[in-house]
PDB file as gemmi writes it, atoms N, CA and C in Angstrom:
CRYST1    1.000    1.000    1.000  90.00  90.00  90.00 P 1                      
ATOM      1  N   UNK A   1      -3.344  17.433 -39.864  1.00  0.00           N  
ATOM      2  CA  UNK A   1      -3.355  17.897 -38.483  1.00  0.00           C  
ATOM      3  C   UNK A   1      -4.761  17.764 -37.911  1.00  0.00           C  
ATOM      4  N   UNK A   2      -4.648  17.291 -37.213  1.00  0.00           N  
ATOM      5  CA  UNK A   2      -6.463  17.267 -36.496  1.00  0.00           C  
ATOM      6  C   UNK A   2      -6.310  18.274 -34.906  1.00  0.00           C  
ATOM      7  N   UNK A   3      -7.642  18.376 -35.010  1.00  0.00           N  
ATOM      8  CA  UNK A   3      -8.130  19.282 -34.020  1.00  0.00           C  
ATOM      9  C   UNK A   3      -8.752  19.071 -32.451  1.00  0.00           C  
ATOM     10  N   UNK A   4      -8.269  19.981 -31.489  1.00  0.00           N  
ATOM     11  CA  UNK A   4      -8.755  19.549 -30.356  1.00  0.00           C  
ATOM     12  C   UNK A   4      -8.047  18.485 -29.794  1.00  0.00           C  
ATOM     13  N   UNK A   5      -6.927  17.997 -30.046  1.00  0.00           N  
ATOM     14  CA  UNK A   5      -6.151  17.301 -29.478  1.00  0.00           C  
ATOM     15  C   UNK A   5      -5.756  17.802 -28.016  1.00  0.00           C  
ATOM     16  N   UNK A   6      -5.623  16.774 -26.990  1.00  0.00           N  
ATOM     17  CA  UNK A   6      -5.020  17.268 -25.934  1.00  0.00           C  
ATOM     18  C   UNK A   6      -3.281  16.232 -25.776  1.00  0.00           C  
ATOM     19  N   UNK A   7      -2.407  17.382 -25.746  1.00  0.00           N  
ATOM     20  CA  UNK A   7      -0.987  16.561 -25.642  1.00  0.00           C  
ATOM     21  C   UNK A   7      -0.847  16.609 -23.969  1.00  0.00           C  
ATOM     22  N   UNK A   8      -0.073  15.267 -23.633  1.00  0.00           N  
ATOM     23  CA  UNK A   8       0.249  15.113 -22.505  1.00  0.00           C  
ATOM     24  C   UNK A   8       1.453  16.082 -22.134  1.00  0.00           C  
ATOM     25  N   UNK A   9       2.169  16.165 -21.143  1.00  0.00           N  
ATOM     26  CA  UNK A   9       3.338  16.941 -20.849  1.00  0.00           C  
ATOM     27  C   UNK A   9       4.164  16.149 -21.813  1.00  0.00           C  
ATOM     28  N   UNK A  10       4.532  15.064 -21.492  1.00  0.00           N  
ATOM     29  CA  UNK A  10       5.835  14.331 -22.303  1.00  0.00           C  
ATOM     30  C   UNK A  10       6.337  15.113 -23.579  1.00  0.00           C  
ATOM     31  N   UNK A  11       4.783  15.386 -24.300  1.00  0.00           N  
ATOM     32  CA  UNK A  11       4.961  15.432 -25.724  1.00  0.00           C  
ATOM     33  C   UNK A  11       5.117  17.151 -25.836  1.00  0.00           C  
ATOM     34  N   UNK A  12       4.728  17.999 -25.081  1.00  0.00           N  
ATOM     35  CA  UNK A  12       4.797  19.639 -24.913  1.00  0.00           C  
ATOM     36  C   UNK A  12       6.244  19.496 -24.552  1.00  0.00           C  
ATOM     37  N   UNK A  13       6.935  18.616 -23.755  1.00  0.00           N  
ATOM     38  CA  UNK A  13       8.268  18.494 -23.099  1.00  0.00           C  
ATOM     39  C   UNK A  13       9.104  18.748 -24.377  1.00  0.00           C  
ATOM     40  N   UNK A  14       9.131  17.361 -24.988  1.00  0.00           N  
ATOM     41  CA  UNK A  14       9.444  17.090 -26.545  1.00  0.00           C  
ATOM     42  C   UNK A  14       9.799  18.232 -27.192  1.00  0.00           C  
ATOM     43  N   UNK A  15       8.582  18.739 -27.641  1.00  0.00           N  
ATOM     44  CA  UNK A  15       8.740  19.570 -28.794  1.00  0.00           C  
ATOM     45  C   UNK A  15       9.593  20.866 -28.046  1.00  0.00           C  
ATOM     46  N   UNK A  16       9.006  21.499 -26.969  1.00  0.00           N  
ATOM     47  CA  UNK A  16       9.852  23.065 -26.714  1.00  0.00           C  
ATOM     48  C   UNK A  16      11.548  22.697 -26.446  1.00  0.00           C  
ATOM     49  N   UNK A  17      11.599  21.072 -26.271  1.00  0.00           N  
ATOM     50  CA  UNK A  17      13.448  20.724 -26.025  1.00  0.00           C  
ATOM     51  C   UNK A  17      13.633  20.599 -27.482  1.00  0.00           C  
ATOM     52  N   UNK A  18      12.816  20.411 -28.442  1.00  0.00           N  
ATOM     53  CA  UNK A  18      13.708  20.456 -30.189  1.00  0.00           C  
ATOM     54  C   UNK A  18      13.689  21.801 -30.695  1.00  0.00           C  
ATOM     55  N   UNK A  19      13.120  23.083 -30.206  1.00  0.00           N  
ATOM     56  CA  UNK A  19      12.994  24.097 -30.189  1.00  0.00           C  
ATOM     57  C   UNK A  19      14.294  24.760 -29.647  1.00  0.00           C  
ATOM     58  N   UNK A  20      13.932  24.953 -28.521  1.00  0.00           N  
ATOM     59  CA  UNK A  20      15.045  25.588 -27.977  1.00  0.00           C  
ATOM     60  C   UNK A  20      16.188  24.717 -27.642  1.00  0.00           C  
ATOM     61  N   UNK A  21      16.619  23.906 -27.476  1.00  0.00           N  
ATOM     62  CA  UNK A  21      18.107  22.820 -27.348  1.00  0.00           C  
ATOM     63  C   UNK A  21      18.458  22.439 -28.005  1.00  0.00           C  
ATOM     64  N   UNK A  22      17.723  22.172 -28.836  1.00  0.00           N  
ATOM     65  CA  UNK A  22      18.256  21.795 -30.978  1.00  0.00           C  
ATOM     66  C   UNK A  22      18.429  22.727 -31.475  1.00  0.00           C  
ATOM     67  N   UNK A  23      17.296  24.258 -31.583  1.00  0.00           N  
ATOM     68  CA  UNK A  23      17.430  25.274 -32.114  1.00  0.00           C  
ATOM     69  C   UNK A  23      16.753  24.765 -33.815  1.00  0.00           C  
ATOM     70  N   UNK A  24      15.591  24.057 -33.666  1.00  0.00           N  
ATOM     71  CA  UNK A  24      14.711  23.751 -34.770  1.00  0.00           C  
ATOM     72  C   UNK A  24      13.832  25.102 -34.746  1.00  0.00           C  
ATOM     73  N   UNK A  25      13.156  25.185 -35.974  1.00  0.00           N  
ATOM     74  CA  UNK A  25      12.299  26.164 -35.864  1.00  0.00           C  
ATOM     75  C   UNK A  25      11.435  25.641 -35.558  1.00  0.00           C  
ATOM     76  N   UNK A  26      10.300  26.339 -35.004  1.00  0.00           N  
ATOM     77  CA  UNK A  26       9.306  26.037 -34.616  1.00  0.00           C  
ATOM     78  C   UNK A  26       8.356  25.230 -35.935  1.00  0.00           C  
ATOM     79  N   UNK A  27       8.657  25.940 -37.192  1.00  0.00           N  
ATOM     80  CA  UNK A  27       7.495  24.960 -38.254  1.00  0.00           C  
ATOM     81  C   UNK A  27       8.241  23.976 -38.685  1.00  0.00           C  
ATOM     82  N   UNK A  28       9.384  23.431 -38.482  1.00  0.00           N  
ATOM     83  CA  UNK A  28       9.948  22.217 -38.218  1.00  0.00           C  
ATOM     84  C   UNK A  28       9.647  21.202 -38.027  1.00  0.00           C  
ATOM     85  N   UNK A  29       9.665  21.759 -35.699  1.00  0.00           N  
ATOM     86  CA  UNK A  29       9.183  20.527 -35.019  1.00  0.00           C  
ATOM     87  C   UNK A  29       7.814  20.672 -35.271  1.00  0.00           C  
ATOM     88  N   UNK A  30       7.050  21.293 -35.890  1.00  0.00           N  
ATOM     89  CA  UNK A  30       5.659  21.375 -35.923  1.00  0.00           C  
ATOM     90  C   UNK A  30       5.078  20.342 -36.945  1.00  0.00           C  
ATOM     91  N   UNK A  31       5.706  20.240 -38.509  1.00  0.00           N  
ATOM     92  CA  UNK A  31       5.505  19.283 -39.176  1.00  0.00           C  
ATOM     93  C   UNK A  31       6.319  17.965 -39.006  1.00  0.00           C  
ATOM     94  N   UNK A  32       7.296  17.979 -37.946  1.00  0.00           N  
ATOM     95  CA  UNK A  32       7.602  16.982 -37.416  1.00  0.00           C  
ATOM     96  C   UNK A  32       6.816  15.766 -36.748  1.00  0.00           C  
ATOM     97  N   UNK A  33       6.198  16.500 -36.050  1.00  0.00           N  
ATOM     98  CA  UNK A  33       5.082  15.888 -34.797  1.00  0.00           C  
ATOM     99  C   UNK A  33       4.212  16.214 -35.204  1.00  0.00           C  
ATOM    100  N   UNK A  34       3.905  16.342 -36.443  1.00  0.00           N  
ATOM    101  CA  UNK A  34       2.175  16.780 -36.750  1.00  0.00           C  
ATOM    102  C   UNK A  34       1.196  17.510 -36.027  1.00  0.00           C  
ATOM    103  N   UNK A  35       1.792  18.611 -35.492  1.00  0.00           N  
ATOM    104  CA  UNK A  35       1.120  19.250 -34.281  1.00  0.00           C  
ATOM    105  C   UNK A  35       1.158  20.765 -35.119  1.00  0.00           C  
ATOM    106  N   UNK A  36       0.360  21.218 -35.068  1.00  0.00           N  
ATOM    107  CA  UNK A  36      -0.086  23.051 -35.651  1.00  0.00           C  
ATOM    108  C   UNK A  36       0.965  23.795 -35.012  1.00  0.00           C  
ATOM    109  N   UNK A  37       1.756  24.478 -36.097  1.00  0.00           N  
ATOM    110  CA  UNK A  37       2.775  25.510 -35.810  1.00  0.00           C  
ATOM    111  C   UNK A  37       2.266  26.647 -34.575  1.00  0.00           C  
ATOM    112  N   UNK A  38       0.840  27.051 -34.201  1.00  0.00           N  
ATOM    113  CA  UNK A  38       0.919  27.759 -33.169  1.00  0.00           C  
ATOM    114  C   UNK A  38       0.460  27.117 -31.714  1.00  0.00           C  
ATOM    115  N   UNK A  39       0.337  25.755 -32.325  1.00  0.00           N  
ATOM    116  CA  UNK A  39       0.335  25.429 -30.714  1.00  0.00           C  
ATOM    117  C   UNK A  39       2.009  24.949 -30.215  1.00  0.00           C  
ATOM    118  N   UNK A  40       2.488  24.923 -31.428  1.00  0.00           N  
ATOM    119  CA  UNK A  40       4.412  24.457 -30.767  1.00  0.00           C  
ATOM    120  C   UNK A  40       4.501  25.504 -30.088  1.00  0.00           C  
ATOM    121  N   UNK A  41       4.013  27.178 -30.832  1.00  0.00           N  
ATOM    122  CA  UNK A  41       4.896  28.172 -30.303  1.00  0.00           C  
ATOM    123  C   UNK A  41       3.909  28.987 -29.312  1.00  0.00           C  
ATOM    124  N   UNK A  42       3.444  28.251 -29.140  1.00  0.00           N  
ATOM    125  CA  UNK A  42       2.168  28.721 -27.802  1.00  0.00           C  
ATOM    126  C   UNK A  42       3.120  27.904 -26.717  1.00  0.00           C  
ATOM    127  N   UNK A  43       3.460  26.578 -26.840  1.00  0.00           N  
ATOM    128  CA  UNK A  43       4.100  25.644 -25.570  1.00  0.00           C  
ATOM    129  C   UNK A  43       5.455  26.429 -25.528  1.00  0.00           C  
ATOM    130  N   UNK A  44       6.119  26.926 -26.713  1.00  0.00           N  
ATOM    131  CA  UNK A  44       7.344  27.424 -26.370  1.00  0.00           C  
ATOM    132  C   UNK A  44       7.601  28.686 -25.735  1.00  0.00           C  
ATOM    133  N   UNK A  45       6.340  29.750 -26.170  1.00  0.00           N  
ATOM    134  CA  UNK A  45       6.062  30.777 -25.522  1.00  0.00           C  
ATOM    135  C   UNK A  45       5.793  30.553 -23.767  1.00  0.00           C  
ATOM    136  N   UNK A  46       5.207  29.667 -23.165  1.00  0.00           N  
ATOM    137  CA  UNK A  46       4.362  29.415 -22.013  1.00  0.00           C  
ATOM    138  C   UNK A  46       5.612  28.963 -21.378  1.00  0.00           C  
ATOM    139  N   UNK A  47       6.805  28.060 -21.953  1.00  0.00           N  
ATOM    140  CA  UNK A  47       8.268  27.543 -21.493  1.00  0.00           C  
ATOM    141  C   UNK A  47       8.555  28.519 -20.901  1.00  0.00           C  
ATOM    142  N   UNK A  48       8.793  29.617 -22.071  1.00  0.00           N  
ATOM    143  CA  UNK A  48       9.784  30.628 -21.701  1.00  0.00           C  
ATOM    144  C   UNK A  48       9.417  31.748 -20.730  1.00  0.00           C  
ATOM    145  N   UNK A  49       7.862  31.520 -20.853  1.00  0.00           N  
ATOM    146  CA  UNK A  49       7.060  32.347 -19.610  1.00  0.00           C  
ATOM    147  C   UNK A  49       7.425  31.305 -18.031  1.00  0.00           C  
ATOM    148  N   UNK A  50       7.030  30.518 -18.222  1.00  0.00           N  
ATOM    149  CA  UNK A  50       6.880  29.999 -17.259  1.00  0.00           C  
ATOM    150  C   UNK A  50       7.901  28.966 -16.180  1.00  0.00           C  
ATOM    151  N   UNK A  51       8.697  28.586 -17.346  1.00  0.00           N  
ATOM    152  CA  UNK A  51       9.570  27.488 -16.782  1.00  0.00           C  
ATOM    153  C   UNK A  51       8.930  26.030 -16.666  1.00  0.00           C  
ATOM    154  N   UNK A  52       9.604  25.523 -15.362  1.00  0.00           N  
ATOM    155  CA  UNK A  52       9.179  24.730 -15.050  1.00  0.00           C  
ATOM    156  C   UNK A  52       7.440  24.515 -14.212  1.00  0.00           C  
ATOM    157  N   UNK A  53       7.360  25.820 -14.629  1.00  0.00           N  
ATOM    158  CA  UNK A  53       5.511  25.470 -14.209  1.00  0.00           C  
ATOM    159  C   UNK A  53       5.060  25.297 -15.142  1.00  0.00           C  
ATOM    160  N   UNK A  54       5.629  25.460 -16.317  1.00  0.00           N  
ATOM    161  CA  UNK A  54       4.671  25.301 -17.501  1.00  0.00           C  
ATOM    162  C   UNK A  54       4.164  23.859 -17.610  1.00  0.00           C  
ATOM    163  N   UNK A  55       2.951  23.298 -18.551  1.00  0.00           N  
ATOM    164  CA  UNK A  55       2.509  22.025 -18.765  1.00  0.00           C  
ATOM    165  C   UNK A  55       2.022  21.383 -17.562  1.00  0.00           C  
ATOM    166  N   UNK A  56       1.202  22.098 -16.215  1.00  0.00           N  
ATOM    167  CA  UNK A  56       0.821  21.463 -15.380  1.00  0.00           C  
ATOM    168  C   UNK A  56      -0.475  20.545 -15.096  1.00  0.00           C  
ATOM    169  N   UNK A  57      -0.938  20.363 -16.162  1.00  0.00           N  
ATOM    170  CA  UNK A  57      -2.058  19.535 -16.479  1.00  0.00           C  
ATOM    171  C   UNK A  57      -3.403  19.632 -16.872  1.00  0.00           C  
ATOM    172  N   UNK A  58      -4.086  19.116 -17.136  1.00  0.00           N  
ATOM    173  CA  UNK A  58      -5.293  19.374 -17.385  1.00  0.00           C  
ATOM    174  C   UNK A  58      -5.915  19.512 -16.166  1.00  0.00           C  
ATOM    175  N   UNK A  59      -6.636  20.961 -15.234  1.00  0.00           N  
ATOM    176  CA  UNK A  59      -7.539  20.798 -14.328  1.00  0.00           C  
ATOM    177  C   UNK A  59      -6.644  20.955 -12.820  1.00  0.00           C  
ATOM    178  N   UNK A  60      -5.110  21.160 -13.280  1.00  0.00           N  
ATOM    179  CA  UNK A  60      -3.909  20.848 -11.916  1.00  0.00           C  
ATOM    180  C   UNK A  60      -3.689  22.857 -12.615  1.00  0.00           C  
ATOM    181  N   UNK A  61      -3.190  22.977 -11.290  1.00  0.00           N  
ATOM    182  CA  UNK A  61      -2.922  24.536 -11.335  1.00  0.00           C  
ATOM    183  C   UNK A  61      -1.657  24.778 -10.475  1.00  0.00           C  
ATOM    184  N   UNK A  62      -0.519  25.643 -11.259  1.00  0.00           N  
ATOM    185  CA  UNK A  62       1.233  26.153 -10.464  1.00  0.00           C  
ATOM    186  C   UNK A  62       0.850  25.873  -8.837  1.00  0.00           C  
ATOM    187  N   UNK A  63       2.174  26.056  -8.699  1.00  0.00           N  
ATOM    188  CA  UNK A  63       2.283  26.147  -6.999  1.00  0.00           C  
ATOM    189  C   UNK A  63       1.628  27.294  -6.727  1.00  0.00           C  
ATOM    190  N   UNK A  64       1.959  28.605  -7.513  1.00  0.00           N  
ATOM    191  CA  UNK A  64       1.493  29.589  -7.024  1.00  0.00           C  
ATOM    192  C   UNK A  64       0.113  30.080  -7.104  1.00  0.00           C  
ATOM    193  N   UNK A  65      -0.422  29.628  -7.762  1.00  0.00           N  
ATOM    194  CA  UNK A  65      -2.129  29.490  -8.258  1.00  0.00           C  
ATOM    195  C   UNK A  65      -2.625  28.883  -7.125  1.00  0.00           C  
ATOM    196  N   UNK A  66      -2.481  27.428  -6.932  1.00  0.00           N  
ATOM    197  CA  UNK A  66      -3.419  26.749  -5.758  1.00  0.00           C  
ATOM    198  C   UNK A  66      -2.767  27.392  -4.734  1.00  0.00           C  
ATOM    199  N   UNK A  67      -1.496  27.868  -4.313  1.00  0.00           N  
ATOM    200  CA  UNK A  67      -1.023  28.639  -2.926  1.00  0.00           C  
ATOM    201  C   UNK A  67      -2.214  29.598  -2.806  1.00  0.00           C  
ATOM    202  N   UNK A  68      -2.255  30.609  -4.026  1.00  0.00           N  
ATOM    203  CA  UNK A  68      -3.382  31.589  -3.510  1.00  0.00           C  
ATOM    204  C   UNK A  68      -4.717  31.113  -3.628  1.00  0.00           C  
ATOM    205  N   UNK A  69      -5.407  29.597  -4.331  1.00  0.00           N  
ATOM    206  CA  UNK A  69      -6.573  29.766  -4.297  1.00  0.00           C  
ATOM    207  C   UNK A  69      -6.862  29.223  -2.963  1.00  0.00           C  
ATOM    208  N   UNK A  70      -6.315  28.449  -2.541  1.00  0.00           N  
ATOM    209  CA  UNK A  70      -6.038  28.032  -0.518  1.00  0.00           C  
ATOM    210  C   UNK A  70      -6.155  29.150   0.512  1.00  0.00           C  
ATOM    211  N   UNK A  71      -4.846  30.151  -0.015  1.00  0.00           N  
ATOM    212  CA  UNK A  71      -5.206  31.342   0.810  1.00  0.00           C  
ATOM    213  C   UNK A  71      -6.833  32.200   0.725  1.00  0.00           C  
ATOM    214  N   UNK A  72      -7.587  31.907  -0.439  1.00  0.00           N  
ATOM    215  CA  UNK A  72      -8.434  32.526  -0.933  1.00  0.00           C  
ATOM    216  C   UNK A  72      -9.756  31.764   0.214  1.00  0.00           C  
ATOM    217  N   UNK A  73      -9.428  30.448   0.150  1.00  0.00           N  
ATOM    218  CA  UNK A  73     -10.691  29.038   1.256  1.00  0.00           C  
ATOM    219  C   UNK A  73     -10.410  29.782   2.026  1.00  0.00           C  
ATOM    220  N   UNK A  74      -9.116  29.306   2.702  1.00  0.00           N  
ATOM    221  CA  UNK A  74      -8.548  29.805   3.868  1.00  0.00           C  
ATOM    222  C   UNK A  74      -9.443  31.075   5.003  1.00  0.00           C  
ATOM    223  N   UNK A  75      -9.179  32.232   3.834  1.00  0.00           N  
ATOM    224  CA  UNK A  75     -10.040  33.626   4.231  1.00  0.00           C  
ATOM    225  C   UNK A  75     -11.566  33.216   4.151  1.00  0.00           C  
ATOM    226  N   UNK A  76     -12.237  32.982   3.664  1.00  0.00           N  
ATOM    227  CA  UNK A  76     -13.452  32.567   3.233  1.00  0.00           C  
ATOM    228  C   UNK A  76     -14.019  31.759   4.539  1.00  0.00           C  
ATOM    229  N   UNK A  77     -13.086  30.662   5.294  1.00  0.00           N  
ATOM    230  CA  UNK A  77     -13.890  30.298   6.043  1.00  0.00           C  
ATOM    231  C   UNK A  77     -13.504  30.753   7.423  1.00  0.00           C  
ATOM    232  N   UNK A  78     -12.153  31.988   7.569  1.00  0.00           N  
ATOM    233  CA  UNK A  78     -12.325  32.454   8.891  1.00  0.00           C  
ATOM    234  C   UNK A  78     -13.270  33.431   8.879  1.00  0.00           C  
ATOM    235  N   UNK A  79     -13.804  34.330   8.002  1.00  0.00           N  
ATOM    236  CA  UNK A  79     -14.773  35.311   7.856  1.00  0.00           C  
ATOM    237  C   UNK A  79     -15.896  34.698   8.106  1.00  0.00           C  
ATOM    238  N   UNK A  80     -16.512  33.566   7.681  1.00  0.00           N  
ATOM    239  CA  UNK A  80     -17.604  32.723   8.625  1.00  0.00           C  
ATOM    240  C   UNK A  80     -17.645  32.337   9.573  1.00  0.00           C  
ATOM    241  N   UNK A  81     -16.508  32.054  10.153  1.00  0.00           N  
ATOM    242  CA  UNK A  81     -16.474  31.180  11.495  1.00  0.00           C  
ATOM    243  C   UNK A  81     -16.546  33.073  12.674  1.00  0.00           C  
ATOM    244  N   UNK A  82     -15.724  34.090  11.774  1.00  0.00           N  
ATOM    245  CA  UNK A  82     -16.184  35.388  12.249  1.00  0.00           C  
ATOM    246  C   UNK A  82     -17.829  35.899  12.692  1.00  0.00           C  
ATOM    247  N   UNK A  83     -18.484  35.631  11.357  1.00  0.00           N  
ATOM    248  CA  UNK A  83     -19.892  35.778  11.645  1.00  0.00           C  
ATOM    249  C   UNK A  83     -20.217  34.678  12.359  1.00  0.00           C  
ATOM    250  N   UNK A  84     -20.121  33.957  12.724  1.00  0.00           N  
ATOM    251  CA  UNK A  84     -20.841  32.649  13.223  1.00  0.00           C  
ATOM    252  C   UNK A  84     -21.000  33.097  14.779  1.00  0.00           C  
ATOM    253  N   UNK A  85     -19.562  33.718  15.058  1.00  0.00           N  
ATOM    254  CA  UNK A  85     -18.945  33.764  16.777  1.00  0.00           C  
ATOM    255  C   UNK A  85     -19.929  35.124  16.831  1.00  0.00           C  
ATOM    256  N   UNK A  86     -20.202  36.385  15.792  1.00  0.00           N  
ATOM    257  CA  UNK A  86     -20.231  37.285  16.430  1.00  0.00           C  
ATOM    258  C   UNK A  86     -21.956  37.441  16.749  1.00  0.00           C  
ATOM    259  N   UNK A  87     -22.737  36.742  15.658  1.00  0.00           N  
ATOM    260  CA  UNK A  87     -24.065  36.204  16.085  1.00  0.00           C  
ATOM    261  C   UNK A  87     -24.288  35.239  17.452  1.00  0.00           C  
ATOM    262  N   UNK A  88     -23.418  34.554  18.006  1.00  0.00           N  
ATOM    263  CA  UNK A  88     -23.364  33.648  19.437  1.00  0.00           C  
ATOM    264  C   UNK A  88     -22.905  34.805  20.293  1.00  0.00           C  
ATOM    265  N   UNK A  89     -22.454  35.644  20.234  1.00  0.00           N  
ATOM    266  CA  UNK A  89     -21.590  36.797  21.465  1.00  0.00           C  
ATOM    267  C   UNK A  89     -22.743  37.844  21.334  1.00  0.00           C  
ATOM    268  N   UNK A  90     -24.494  37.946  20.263  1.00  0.00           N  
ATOM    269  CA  UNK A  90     -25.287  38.580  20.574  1.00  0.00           C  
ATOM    270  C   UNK A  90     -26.100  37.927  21.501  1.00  0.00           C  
ATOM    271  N   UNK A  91     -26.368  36.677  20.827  1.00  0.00           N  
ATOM    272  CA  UNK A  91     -27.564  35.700  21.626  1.00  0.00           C  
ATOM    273  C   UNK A  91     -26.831  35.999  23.129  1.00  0.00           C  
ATOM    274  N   UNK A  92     -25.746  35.704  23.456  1.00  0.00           N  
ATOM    275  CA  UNK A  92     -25.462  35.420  24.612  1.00  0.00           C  
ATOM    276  C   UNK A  92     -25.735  36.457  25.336  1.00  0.00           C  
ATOM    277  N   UNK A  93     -24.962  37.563  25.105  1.00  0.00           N  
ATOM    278  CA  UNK A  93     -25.068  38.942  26.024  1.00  0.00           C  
ATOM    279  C   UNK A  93     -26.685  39.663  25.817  1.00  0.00           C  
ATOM    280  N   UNK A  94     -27.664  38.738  24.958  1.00  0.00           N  
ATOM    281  CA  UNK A  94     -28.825  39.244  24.873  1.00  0.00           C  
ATOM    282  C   UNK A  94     -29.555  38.874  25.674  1.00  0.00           C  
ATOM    283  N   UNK A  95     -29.265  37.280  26.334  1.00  0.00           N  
ATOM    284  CA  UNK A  95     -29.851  36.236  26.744  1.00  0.00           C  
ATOM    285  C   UNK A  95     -29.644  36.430  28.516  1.00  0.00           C  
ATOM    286  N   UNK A  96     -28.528  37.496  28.570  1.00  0.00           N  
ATOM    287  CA  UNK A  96     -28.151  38.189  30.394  1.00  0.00           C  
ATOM    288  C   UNK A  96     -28.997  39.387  30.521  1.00  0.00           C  
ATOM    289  N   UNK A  97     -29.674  39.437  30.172  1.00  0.00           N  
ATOM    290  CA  UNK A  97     -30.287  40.933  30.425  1.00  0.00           C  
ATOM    291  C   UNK A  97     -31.582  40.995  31.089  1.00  0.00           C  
TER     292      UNK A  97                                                      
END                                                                             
């Protein structure tokens, strides 16, 4: 077994469908695919957590993750464009006097 491997989806796909749709054990498909018994049951755990969000990539994040880290920009740059206006609405009404 070697270490630090990164599996693509295909192959996380693979193994949690010989798991749960075959009903292999997990140290099975594990010496099957030469892959470490707790990373099968880490992908099968994350399946059953997750569904179909599970295995979204290296560096790619759920719908619901980037939904809120967007909402997160989102806020971030009306709260500036807030300060921006409310420093121009001093100059201005400073600038009538």
């Amino acid at each position: 077994m070697s270490r630090g491997n990164n599996y693509d989806k295909h192959v996380k796909e693979e193994a949690v469908s010989l798991v749960i749709d075959s009903g292999k054990s997990i140290a099975a498909v594990s010496r099957e695919l030469d892959i470490a018994k707790s990373t099968v049951g880490n992908w099968v755990r994350d399946y059953k957590d997750n569904g179909t969000e599970s295995f979204v990539g290296s560096g790619n994040l759920s719908q619901e993750k980037q939904a809120d880290k967007d909402l997160q920009k989102r806020l971030r740059d009306l709260e500036e464009e807030n300060k921006i206006l409310k420093k121009a609405m001093r100059i201005f009404t400073n600038d009538q006097k």
